[in-house]
N, C-alpha and C positions, 0 to 999 in steps of 0.2 A: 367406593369406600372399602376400605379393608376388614379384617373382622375388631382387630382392635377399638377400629372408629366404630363400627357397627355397634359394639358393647357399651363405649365411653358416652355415645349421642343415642341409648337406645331408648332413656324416658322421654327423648325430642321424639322420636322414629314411631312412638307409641300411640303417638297423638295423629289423629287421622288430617290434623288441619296441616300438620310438617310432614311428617312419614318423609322417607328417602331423601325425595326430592327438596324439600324443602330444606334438608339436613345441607344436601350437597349443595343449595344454592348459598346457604352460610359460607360452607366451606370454600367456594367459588369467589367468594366478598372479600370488598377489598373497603374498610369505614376509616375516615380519617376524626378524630377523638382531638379536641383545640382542649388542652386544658388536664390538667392529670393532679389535680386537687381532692376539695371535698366529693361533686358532681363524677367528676371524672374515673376517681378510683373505683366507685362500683360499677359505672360504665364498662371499664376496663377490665374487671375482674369478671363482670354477666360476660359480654361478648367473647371473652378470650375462653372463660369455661362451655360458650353454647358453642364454641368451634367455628366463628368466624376464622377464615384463613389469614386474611392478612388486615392487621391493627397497625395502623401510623397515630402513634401519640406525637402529639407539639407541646409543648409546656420548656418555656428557655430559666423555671424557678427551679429551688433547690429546694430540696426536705428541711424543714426546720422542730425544733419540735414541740410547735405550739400549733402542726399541723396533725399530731398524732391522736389528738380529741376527736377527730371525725375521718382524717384522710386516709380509711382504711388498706389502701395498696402499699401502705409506708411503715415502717418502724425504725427501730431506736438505732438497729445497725447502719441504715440507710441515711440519718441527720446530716446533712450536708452533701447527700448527692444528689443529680436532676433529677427532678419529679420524674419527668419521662423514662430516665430509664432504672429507677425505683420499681415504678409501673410494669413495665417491663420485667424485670424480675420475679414480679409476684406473679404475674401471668404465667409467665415460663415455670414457676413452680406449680402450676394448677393441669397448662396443658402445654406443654413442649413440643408441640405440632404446629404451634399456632405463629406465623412469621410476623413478629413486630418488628416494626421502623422506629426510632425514636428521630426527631427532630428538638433540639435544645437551643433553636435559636428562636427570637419572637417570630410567630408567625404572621408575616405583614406584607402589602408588597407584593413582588410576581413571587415571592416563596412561598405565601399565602394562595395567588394565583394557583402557581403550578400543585400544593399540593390537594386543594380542593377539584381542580379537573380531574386528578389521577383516581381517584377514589367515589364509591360508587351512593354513599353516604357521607354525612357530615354529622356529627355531633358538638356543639358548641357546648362548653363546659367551662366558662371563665364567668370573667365577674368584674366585668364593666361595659360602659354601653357602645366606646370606643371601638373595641375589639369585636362583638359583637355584630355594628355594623356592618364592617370592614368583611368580616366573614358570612352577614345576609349577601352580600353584594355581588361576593364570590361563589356563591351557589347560585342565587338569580342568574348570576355571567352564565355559567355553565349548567344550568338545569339539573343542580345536584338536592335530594330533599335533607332539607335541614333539623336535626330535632335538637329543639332548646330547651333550657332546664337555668330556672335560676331559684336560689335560698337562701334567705337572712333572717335572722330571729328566727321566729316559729314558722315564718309563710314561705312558701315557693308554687312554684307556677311551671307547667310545663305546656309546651305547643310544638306542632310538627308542621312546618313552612315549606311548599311546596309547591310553587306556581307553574309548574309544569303538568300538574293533576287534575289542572282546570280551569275554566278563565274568572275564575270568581276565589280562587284560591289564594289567599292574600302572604305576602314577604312578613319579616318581621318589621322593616321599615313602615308599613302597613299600620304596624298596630302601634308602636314604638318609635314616632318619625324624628329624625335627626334634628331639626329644627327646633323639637322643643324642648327645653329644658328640665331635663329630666334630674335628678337629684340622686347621687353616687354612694351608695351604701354597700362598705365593704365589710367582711366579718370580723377583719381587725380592728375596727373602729365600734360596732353594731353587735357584733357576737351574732354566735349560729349554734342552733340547739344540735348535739352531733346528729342522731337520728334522722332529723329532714334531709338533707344531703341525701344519705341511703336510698330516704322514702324517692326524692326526685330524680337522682341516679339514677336507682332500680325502674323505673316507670320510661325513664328517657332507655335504659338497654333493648326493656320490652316494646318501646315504639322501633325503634332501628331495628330489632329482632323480628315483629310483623311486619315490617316495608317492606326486607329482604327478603321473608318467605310470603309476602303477598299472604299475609294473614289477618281475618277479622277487618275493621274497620279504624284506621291509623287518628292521630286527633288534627287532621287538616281541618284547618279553619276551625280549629276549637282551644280554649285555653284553657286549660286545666289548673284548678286554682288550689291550694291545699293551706286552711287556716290549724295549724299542729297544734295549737293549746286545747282545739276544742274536737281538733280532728274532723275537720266539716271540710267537705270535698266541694266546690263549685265547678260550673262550667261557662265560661263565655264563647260565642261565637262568633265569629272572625268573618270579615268579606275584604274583599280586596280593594284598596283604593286608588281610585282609578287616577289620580291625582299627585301617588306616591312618585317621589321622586328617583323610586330605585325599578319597580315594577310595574308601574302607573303605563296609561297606553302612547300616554307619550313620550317614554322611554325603553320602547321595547324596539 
């Protein structure tokens, strides 16, 4: 690190759990970000100000502005260009060190494939169960840890899927299996309180931020459940099922 970095990363450098090393393992990373919305913008704005080096946003939507109630990486100037590289912008006004990719087309497919092997995280940031899978399936492929983050109304939930951390460490297919019919609540239909977002956002940076520096105890195998009106925090616990048709053992 230089002195510059040394000064911008020094309240990280301060903390004995990061210090240096932990700094430059940020900087060393490389997190691929699905999704450059509610979730995604304080994703994007945590990781790109703690000095991850290299951020690939995917999001193939455009800024509109009934995304400006919560989607804080965006404004009024920005209404009509792609999320991604919206995103992108706002990062680059915080730390211009930090080398973003943007991708604007849907991430699906061997583009989904390829950009999931490239990158040493994943964060899922969308908002449906489709897309979701499609991207459990893609870090299962490639032994990439996953941290999810979903929020509608008051509630969201976060969890960090990781079956390469242990043989009892379950996918989200696991928890969420494709077969059953699960029921599609979007924020334009449902509404989202702006705050939660933040609140799940911010929590999903700080999980990708402890994986990387190998910090503290990440929430594998744990769901983090968050009811906003009452602000009552839950936990569920996660095992892996063995049965799963995406990380089950008769799919590995």
């Amino acid at each position: 690190m230089n002195d510059d970095q040394l000064l911008r990363y020094s309240r990280h450098i301060l903390l004995d759990e990061v210090g240096i090393e932990g700094q430059e393992k940020l900087l060393n990373s490389h997190v691929l970000i699905i999704g450059a919305g509610g979730l995604g913008s304080p994703v994007a704005l945590y990781l790109g100000s703690a000095g991850v080096g290299h951020i690939t946003i995917a999001d193939h939507d455009r800024v509109d502005t009934t995304n400006l109630q919560r989607q804080i990486a965006h404004n009024l100037a920005r209404v009509n260009e792609f999320k991604a590289e919206s995103a992108r912008q706002a990062i680059a006004a915080i730390n211009p060190d930090v080398k973003v990719t943007t991708v604007t087309e849907r991430a699906e497919g061997e583009l989904l494939d390829r950009l999931v092997q490239g990158a040493d995280l994943v964060l899922d940031c969308t908002d449906n169960f489709a897309t979701r899978h499609a991207i459990n399936r893609a870090c299962v492929k490639h032994r990439k840890p996953l941290v999810s983050g979903a929020a509608i109304r008051f509630d969201g939930q976060v969890a960090v899927f990781d079956t390469s951390a242990s043989e009892q460490a379950p996918c989200y297919a696991c928890v969420f299996p494709e077969s059953e019919l699960l029921e599609e609540t979007r924020c334009a239909t449902m509404g989202v309180f702006a705050p939660l977002v933040g609140i799940i956002g911010s929590t999903q940076a700080a999980e990708a931020l402890k994986l990387i520096c190998g910090v503290g105890q990440p929430l594998t195998g744990r769901l983090l459940m968050l009811e906003g009106k009452s602000m009552e925090w839950s936990e569920m616990k996660l095992m892996r099922n063995t049965a799963c048709t995406v990380c089950g053992s008769a799919h590995r």
